[in-house]
C-alpha positions in Angstrom: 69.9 72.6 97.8 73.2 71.9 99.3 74.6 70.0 102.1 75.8 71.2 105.4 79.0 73.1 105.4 82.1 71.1 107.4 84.7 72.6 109.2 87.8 71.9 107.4 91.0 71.5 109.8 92.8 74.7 111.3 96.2 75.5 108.8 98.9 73.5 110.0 96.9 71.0 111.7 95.5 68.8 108.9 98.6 66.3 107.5 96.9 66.3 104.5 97.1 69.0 102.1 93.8 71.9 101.4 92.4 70.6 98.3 89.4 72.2 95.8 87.4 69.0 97.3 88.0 70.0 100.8 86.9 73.6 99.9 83.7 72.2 98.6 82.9 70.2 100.9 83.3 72.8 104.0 81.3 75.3 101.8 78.6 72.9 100.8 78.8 72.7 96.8 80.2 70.7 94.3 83.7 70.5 93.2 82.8 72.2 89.6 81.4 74.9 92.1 84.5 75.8 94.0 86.3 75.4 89.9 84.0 78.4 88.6 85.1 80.9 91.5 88.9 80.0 91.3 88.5 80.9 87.5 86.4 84.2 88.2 83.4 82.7 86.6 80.3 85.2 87.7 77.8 82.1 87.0 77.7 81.5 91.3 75.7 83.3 93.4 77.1 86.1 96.0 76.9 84.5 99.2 78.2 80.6 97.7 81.0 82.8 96.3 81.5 84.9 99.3 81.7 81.5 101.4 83.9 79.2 99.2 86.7 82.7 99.0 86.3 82.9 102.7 87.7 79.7 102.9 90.0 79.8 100.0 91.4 82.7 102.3 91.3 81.4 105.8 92.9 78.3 104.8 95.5 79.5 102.3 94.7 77.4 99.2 96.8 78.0 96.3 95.9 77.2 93.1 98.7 75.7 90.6 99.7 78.0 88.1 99.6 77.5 84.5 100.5 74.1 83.0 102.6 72.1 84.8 101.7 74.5 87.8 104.2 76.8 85.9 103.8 80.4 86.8 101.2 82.8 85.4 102.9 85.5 83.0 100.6 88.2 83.2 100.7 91.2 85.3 97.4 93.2 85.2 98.1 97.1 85.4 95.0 99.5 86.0 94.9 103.6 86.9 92.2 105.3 87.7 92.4 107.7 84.5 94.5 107.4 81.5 95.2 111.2 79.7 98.5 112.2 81.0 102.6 111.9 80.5 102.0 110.7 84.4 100.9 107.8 83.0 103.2 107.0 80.6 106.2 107.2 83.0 104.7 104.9 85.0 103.9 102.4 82.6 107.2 102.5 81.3 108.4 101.4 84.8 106.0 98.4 85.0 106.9 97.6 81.7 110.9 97.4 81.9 110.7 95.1 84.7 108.1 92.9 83.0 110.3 92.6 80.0 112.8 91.9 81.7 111.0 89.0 83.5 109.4 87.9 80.7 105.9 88.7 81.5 103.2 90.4 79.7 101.6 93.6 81.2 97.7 94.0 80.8 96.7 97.8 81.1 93.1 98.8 82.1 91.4 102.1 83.5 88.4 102.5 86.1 87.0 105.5 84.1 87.9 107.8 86.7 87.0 106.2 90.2 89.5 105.6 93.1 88.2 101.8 93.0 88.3 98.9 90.2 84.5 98.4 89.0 84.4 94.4 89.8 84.5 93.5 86.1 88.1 94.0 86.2 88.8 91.9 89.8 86.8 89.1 87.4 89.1 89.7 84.4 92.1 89.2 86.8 91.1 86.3 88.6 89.8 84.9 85.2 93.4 85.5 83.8 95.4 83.8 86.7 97.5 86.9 86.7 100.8 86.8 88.7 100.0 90.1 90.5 98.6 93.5 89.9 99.6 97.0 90.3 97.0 100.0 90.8 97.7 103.4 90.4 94.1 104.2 92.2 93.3 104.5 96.1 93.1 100.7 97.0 90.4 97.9 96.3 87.1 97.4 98.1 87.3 95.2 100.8 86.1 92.1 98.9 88.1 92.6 96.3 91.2 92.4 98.5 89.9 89.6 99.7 88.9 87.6 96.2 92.3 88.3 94.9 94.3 87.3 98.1 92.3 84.1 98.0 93.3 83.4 94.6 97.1 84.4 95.6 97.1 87.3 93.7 99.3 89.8 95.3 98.4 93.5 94.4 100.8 96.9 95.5 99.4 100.6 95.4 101.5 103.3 93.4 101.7 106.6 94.5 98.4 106.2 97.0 96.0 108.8 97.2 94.5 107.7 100.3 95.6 106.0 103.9 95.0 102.5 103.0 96.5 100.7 106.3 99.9 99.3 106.8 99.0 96.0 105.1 98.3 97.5 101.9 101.7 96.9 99.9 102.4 100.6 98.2 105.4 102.6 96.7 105.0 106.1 97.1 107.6 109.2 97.2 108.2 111.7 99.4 105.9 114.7 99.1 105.8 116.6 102.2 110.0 117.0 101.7 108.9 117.9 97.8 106.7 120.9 98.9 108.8 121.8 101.4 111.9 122.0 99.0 109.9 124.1 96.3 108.8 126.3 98.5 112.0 126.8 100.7 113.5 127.4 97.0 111.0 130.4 96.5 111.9 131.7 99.9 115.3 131.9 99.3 114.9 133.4 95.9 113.6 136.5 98.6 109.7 135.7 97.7 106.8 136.7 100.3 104.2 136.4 99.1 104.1 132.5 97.6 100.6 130.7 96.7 100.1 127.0 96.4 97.7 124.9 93.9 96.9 121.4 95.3 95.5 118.4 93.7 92.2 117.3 95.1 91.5 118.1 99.2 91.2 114.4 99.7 94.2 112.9 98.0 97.0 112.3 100.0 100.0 113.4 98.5 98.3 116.1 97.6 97.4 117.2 101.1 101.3 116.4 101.8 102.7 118.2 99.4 100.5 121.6 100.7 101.9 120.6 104.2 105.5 120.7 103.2 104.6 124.0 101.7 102.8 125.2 105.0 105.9 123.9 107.1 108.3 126.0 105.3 106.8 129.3 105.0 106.0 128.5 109.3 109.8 128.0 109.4 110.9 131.4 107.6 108.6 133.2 109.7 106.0 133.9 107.3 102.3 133.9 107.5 100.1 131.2 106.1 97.5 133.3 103.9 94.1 131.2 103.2 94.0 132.8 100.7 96.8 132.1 98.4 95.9 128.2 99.2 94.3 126.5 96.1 92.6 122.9 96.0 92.9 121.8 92.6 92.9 118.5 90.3 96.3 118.0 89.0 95.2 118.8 85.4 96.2 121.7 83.0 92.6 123.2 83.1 92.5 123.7 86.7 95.7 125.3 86.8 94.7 127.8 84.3 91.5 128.8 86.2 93.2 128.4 89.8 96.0 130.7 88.4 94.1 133.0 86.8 92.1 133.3 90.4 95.4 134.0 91.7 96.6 136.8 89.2 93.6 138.6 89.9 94.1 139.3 93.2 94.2 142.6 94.6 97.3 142.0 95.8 98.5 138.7 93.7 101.7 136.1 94.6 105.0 136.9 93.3 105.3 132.8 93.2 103.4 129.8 93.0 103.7 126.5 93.2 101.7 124.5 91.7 101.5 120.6 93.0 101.5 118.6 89.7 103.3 120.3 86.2 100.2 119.7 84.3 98.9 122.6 86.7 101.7 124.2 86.0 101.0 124.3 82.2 97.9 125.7 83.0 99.2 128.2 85.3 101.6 129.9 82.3 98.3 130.0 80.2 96.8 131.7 83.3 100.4 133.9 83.1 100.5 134.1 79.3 96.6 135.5 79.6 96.9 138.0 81.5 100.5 139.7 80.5 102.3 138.4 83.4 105.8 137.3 82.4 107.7 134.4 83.8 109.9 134.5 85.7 110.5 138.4 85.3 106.8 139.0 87.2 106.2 135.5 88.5 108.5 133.1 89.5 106.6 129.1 89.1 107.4 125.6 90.5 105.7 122.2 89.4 105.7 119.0 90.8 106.7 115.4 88.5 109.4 116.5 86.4 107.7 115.3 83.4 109.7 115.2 80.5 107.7 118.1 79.0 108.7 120.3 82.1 112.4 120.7 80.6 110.5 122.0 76.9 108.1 124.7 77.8 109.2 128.0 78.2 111.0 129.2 80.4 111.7 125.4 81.1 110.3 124.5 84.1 111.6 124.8 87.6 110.1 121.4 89.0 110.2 118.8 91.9 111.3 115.6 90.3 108.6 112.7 91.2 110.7 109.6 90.3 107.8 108.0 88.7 109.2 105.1 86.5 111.0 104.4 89.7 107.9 103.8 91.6 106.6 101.7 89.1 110.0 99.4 89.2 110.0 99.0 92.7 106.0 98.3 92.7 106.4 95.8 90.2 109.6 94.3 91.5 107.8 94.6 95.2 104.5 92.6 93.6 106.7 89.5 92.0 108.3 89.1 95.1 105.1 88.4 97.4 103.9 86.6 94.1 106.9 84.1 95.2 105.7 84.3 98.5 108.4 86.4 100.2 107.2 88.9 103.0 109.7 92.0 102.2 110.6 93.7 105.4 108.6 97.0 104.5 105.5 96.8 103.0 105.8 100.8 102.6 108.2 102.8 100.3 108.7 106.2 99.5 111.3 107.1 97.1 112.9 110.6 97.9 112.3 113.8 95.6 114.2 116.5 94.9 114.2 120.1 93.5 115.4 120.2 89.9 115.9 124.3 89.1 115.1 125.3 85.9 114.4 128.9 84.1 111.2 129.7 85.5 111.9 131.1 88.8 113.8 134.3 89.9 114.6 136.7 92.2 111.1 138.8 92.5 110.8 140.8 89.8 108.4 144.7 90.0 105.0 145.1 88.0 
């Protein structure tokens, strides 16, 4: 059993500081009680958690860091799916501004899904960590809110959904990115351009088509359903999307494809079938990895200033870890259109 909860004091109204024995007495539990959620023990139930981290939150507590109250010097790091150069560039980012912080970087992956499982939100708040990047959609709701109770700030790299103005996040500019590699096929004196996505849900993905649809609009083109591809960012579903693509009765003299991993796929698609690039097929990416400048015909890419991103996310997440409020919680870094070997003029079959 435990006792009644008590009000604590509004913020700012109370001349005595919010201490871990205030918390547990407003909640109702003992002190050790309050100590096991601030360490991101799972030994407390749901709803004694739920209410002492309502409260942690609602009355700003912030727990001393480290010995001494020093700072933590971890920074937790977690994506969504590990098998890709995408991947690496952005952990090179977060990395070099670690190091140069002196702070460790603790990398983790949620198997796939657009949200941490919870058994990473316990490992953070277990580890004290300074902050934490994700290069996923967002958190759930209570996991925003266990981590902003601890004063864990967390930023959103390159999101793939509309998380809401007070979600920190470093993205770059993707509409402007389709719209330049397309506009780049147009003026090459191509017609008849088709477009592979990323997933229909992600958002930069959806931008990146939109760019593509506001360009062909502005040369007077048609938008053809059909030459419209939702895919997954990956090499395989490049190849199959391209391949789709080729086999039309009346196939593109261009595409471009929204990620260069597609594009990889789409000159196996190419290679497949005969169909010779850029003589029959002229080809756009999207990321500039570094493997874009190494295939052949190098390829003719939009440059996604990854490691970038991650700098600014990381430098972005130290900052609100010292409690500043930058101006914009929102950045997207520009793109631009790096032109390569694998587009031409169209070529005749």
């Amino acid at each position: 059993m435990t006792a009644d909860p008590t009000p604590l004091p509004q913020a700012g109204r109370d001349s005595e500081p919010i201490t871990i024995s205030k918390i547990a007495k407003a909640a109702g539990v003992s002190v050790p009680t309050v100590s096991k959620v601030l360490n991101g023990r799972a030994d407390v139930a749901p709803e004694t958690r739920s209410r002492i981290e309502e409260l942690i939150h609602r009355h700003g507590y912030r727990r001393r860091r480290g010995p001494g109250g020093g700072r933590s010097s971890t920074i937790d790091l977690v994506f969504h799916e590990l098998n890709s150069a995408w991947a690496i560039e952005v952990i090179r980012g977060v990395e070099r501004v670690a190091r140069a912080e002196g702070l460790n970087v603790v990398l983790a992956e949620s198997g796939g899904e657009q949200t941490p499982e919870n058994a990473w939100v316990e490992s953070v708040l277990a580890r004290q960590s300074l902050a934490a990047i994700l290069v996923l959609s967002d958190l759930a709701p209570e996991q925003r809110t266990r981590l902003t109770a601890r004063g864990i700030p967390f930023v959103v790299v390159d999101p793939t959904g509309n998380s809401g103005d007070d979600v920190p996040s470093i993205g770059s500019a993707n509409w402007n990115g389709g719209l330049a590699a397309t506009r780049h096929l147009i003026d090459l004196g191509h017609r008849r351009i088709a477009v592979i996505g990323g997933p229909r849900n992600v958002l930069c993905s959806r931008a990146r088509i939109d760019g593509y649809r506001s360009a062909l609009e502005a040369a007077g083109l048609p938008v053809d359903p059909e030459l419209i591809r939702w895919g997954d960012f990956h090499v395989e579903g490049g190849c199959d999307n391209g391949r789709d693509l080729l086999l039309l009765d009346d196939p593109p003299t261009a595409i471009f494809a929204g990620s260069d991993l597609q594009a990889m796929g789409l000159y196996e698609a190419a290679r497949e079938l005969g169909v010779r690039i850029p003589e029959d097929l002229s080809v756009v990416g999207y990321d500039d990895l570094p493997v874009a400048r190494w295939v052949g015909p190098p390829l003719t890419t939009v440059r996604q200033p990854l490691t970038e991103m991650a700098e600014e996310a990381t430098r972005l997440a130290l900052a609100l870890s010292r409690g500043e409020r930058p101006a914009n919680l929102r950045l997207d870094l520009a793109t631009n259109l790096v032109v390569r070997q694998s587009t031409a003029v169209p070529g005749s079959r």
